[in-house]
C-alpha positions in Angstrom: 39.4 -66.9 -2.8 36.4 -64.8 -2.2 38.0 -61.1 -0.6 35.7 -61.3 2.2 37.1 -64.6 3.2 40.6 -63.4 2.6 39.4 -60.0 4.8 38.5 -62.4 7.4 41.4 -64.4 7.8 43.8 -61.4 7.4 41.6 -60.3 10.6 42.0 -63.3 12.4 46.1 -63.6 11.5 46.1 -60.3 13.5 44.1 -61.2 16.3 41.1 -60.9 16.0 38.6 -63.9 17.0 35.4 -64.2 15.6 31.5 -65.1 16.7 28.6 -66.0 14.2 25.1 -65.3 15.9 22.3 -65.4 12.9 22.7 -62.8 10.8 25.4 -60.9 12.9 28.9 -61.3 12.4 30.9 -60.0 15.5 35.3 -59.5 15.6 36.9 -58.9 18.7 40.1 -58.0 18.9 42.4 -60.3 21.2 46.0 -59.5 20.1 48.9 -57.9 21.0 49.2 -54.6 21.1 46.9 -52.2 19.0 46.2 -52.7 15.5 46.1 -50.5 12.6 42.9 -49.0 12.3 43.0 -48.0 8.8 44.0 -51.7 8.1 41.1 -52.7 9.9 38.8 -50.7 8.8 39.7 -51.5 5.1 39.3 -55.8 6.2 36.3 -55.1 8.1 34.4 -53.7 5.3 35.4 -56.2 2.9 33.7 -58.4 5.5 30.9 -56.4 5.8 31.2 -56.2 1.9 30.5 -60.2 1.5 28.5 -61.3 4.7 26.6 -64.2 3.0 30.3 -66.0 2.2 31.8 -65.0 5.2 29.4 -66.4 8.0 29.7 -70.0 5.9 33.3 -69.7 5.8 33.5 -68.5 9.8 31.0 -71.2 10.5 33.7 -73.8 9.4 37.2 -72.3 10.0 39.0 -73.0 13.2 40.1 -69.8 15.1 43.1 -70.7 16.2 44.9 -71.3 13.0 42.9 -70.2 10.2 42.2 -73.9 8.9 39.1 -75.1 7.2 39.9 -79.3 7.5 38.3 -80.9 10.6 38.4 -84.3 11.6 35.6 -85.7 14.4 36.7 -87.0 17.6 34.9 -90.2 19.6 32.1 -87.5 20.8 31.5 -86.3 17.2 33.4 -82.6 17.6 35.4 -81.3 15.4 39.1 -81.1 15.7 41.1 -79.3 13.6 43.9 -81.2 11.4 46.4 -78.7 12.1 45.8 -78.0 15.9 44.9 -80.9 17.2 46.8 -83.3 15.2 48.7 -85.1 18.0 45.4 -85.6 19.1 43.9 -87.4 16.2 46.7 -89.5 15.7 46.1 -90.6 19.5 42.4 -91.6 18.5 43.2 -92.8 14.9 46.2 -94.3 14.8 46.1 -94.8 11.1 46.5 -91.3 10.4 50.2 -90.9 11.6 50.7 -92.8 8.1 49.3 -89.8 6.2 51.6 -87.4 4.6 50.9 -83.6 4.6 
């Protein structure tokens, strides 16, 4: 996997959530405690490193789990197949036959 992706994930694993806004790629911090800045610092410019392939991959991840698979609800937004699972098997029935 690209180490920009991998940056970002390792980012959001420790709390930190994510916003895309054109070119600008923006990480807050929302977890416990403080985090290791040299850690940081050394995932952030990885990031920074591969921008191009990390605003794709943030613009199709879910932020609660890390996940890239996304399944529509009646409405057409996305839920995540991880998170919302007991969800989608609410609206599609069919997929409680699916094995993961």
């Amino acid at each position: 996997m690209n180490p920009g992706i991998e940056a970002a994930r390792k980012l959001a694993h420790l709390g930190y959530q994510f916003t895309v806004n054109g070119e600008t790629i923006k990480a807050k911090y929302k977890g416990p405690g403080e985090p290791d800045p040299v850690t940081v610092r050394a995932l952030l410019d990885l990031v920074k490193a591969h921008r191009e392939e990390v605003r794709a991959f943030l613009r199709c991840y879910c932020p609660r789990c890390g996940g890239v698979a996304f399944c529509p609800d009646y409405e057409g937004q996305p839920l995540c197949l991880k998170c919302d699972w007991v969800a989608l098997v609410r609206l599609y029935p069919g997929l409680a036959e699916v094995k993961h």
